[in-house]
DSSP file (Angstrom, degrees, kcal/mol; ACC not computed):
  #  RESIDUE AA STRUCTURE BP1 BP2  ACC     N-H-->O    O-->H-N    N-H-->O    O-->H-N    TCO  KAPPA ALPHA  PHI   PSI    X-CA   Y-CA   Z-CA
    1    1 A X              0   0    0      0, 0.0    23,-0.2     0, 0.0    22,-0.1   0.000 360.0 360.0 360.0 133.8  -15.7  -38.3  -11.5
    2    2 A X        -     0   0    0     20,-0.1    21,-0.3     1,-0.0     2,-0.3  -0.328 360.0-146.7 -61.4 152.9  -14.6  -34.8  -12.9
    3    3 A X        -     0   0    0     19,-0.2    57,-1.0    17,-0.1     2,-0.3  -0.885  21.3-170.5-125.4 156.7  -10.9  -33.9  -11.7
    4    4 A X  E     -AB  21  59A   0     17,-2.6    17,-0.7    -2,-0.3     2,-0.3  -0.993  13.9-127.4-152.3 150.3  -10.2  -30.2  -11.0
    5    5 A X  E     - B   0  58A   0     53,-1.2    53,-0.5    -2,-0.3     2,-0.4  -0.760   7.8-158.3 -96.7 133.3   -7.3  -27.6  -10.3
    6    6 A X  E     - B   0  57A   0     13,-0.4    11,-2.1    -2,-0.3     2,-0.3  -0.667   3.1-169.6-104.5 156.1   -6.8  -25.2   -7.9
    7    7 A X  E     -CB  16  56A   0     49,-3.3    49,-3.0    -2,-0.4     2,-0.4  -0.714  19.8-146.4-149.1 109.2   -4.4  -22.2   -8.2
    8    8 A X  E     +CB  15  55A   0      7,-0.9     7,-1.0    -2,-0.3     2,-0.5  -0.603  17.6 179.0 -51.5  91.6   -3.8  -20.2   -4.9
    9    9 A X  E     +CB  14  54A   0     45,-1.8    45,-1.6    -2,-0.4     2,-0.3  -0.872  23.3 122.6-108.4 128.9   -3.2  -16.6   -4.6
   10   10 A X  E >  S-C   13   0A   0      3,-0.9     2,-6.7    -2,-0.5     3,-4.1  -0.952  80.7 -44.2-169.6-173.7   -2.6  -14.6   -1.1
   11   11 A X  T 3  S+     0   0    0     -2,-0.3     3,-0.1     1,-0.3    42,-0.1   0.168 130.4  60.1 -73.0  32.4    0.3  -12.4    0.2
   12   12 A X  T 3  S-     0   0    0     -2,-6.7    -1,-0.3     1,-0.3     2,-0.2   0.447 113.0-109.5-121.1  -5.3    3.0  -14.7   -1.1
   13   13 A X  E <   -C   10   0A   0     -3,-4.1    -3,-0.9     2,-0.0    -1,-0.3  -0.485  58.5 -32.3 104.8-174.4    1.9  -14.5   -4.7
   14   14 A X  E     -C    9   0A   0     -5,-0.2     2,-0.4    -2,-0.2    -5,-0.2  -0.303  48.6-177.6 -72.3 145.4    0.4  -17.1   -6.7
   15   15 A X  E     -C    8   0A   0     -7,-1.0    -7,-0.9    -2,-0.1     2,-0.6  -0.990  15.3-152.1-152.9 147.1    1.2  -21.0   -6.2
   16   16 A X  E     -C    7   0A   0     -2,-0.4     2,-0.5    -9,-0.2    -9,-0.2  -0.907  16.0-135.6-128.3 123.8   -0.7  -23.5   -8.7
   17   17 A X        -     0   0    0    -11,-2.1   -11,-0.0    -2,-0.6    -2,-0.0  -0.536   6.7-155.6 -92.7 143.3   -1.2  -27.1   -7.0
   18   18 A X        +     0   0    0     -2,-0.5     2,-0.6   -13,-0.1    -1,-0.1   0.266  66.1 114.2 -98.0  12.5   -0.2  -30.0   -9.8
   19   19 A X        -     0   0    0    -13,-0.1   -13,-0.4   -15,-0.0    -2,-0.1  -0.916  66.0-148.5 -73.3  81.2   -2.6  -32.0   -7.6
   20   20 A X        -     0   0    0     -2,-0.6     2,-0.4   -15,-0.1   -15,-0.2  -0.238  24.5-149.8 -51.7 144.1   -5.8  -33.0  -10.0
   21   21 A X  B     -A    4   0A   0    -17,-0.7   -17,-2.6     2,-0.0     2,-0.5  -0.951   4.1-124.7-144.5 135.1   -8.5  -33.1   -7.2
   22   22 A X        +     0   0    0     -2,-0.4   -19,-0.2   -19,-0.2     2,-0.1  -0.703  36.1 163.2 -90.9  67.4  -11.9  -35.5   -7.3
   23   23 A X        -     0   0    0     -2,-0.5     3,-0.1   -21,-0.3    -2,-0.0  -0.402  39.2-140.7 -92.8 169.2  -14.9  -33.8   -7.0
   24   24 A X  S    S+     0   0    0      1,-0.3     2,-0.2   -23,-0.2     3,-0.1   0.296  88.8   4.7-125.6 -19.6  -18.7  -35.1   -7.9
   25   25 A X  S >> S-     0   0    0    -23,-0.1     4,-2.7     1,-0.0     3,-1.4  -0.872  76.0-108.9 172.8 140.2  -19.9  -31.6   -9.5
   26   26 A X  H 3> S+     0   0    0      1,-0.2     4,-2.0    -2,-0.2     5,-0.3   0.891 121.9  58.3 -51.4 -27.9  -18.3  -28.0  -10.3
   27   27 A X  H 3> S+     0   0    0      1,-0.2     4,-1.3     2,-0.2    -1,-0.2   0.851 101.7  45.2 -77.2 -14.6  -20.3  -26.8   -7.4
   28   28 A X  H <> S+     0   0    0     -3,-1.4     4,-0.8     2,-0.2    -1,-0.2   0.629 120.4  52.6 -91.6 -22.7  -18.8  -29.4   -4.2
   29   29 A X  H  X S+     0   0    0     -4,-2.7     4,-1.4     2,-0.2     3,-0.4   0.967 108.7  43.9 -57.5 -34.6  -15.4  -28.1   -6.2
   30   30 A X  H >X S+     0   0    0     -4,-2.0     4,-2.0     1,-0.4     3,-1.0   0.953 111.5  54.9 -83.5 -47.2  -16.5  -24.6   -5.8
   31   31 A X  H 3X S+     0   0    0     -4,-1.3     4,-0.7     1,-0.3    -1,-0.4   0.744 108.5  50.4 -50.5 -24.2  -17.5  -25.4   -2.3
   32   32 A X  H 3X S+     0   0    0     -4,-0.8     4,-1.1    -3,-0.4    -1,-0.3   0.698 100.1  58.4-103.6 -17.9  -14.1  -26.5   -1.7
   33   33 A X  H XX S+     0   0    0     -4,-1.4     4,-2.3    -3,-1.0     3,-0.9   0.979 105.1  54.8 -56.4 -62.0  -12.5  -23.7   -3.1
   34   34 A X  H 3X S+     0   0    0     -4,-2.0     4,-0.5     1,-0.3    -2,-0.2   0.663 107.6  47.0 -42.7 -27.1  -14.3  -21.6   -0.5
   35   35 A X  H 3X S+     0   0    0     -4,-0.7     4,-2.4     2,-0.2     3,-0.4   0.792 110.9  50.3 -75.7 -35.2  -13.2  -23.6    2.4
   36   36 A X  H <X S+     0   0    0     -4,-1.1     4,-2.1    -3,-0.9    -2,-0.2   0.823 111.6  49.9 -33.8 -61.0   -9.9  -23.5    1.1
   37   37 A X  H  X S+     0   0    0     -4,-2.3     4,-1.9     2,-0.2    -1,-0.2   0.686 115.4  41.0 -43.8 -48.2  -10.5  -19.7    0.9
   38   38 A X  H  X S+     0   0    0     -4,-0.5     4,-0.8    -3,-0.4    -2,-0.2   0.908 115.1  54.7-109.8 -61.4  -11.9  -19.5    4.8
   39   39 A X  H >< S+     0   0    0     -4,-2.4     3,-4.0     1,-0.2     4,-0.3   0.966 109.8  48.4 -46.4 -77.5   -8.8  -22.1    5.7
   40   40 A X  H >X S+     0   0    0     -4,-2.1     3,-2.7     1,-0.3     4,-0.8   0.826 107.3  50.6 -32.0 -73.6   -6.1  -19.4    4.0
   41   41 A X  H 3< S+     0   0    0     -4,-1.9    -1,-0.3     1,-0.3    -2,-0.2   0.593  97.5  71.0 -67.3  -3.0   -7.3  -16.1    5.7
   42   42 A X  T << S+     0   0    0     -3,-4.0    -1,-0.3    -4,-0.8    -2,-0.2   0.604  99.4  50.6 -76.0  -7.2   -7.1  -17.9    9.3
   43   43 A X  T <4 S-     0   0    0     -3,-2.7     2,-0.3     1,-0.5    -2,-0.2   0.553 138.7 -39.9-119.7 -19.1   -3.5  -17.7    8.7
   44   44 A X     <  -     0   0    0     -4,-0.8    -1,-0.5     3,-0.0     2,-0.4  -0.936  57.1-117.9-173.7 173.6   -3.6  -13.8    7.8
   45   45 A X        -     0   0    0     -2,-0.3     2,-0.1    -3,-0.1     7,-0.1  -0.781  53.0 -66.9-109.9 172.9   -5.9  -11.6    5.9
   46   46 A X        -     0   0    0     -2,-0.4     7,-0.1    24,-0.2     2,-0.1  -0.389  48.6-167.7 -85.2 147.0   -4.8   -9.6    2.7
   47   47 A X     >> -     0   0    0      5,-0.2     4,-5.3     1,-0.2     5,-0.6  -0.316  25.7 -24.1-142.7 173.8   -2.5   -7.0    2.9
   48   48 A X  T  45S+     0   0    0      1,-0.3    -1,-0.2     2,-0.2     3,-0.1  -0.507 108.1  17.5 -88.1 170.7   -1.4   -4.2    0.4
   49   49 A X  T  45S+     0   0    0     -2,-0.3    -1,-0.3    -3,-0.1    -3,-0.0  -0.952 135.1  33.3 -83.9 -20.4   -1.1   -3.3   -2.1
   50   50 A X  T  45 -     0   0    0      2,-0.1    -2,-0.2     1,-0.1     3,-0.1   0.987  65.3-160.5 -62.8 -58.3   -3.8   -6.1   -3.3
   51   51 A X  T  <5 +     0   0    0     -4,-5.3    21,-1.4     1,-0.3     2,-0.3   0.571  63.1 100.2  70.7  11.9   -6.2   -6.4   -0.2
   52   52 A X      < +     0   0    0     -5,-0.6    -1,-0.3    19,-0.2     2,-0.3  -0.832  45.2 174.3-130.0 165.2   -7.1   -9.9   -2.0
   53   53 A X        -     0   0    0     -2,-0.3    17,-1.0    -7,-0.1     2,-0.3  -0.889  18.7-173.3-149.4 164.2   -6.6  -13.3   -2.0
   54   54 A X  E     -BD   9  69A   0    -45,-1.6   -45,-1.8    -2,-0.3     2,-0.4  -0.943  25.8-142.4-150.1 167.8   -8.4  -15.7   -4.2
   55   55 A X  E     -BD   8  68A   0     13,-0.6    13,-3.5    -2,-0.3     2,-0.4  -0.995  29.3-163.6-124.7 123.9   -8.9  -19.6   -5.0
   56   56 A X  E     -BD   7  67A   0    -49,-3.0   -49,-3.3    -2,-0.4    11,-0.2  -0.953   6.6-148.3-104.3 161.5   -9.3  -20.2   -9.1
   57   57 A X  E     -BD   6  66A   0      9,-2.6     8,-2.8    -2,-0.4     9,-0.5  -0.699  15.2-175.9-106.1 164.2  -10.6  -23.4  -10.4
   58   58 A X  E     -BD   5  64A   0    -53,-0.5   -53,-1.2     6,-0.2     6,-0.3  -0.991  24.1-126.7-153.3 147.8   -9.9  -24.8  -13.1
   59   59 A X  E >   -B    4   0A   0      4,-1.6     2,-0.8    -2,-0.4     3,-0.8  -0.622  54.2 -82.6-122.0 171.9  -11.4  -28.2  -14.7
   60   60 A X  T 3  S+     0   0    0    -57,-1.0   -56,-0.1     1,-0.3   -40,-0.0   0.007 126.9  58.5 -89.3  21.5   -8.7  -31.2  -15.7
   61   61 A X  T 3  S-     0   0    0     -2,-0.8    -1,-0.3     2,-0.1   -57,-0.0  -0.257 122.2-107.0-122.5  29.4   -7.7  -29.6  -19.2
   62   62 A X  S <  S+     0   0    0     -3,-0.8    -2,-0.2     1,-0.1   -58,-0.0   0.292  70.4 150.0  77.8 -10.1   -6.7  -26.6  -17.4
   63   63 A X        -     0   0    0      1,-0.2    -4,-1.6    -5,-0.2     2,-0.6  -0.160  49.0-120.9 -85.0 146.1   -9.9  -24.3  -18.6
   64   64 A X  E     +D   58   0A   0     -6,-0.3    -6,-0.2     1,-0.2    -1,-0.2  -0.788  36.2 171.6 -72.8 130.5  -10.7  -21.7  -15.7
   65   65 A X  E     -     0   0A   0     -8,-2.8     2,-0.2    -2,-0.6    -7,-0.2   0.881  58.4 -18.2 -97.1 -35.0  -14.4  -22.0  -14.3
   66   66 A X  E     -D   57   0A   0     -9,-0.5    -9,-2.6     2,-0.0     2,-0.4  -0.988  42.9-142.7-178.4 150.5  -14.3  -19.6  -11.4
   67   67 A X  E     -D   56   0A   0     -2,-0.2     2,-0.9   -11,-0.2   -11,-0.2  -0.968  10.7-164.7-129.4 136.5  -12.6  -17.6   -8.9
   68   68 A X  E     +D   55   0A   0    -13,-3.5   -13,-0.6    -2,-0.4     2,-0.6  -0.822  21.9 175.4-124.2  99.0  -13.6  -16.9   -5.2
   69   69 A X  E     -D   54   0A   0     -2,-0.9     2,-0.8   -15,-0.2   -15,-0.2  -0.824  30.2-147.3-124.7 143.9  -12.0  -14.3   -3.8
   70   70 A X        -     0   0    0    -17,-1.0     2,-0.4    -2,-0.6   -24,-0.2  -0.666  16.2-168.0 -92.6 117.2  -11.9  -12.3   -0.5
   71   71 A X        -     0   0    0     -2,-0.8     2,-0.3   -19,-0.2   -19,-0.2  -0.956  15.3-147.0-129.0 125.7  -10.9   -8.2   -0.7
   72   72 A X        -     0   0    0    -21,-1.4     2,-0.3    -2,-0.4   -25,-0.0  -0.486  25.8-177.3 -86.7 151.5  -10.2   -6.6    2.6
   73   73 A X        -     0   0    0     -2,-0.3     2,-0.2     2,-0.0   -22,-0.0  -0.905  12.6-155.7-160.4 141.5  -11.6   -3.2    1.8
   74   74 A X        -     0   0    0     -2,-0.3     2,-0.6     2,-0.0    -2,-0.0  -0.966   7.3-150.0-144.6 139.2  -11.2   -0.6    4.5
   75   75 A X        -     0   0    0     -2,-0.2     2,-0.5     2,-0.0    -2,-0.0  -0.912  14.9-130.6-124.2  90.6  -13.7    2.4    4.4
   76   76 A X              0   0    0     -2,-0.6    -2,-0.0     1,-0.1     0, 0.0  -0.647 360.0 360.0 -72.6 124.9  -12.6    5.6    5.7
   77   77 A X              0   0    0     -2,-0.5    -1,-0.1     0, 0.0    -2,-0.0  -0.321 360.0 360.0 -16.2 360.0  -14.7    7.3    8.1
């Protein structure tokens, strides 16, 4: 089973888990990044000066595959 890395960004800065993680396919990783994603903004949404927070992935030799990220965007009127 493929092992993959997550590396955490949200309004505390970046934090990179040394945790190798089991998933069955990049895409139940990817899924799990998004929940991850969903989990993280329950605790705050993104603030300035970013407005972002993101999950990357990363497959077990380090490569990045993909990033999911949520930008608060406010739309003046």
């Amino acid at each position: 089973m493929p092992k993959f890395y997550f590396q955490l960004f949200d309004r505390d800065g970046a934090g990179t888990t040394e945790t190798a993680y089991d998933f069955e396919s990049i895409e139940a990783a990817k899924a799990e990044a998004r929940r991850v994603l969903a989990e993280m903004a329950t605790e705050g949404l993104p603030a300035a000066p970013l407005n972002m927070m993101s999950v990357e992935l990363f497959d077990e030799s380090r490569k990045p595959l993909a990033e999911i990220r949520l930008i608060l965007e406010e739309i003046a009127k």
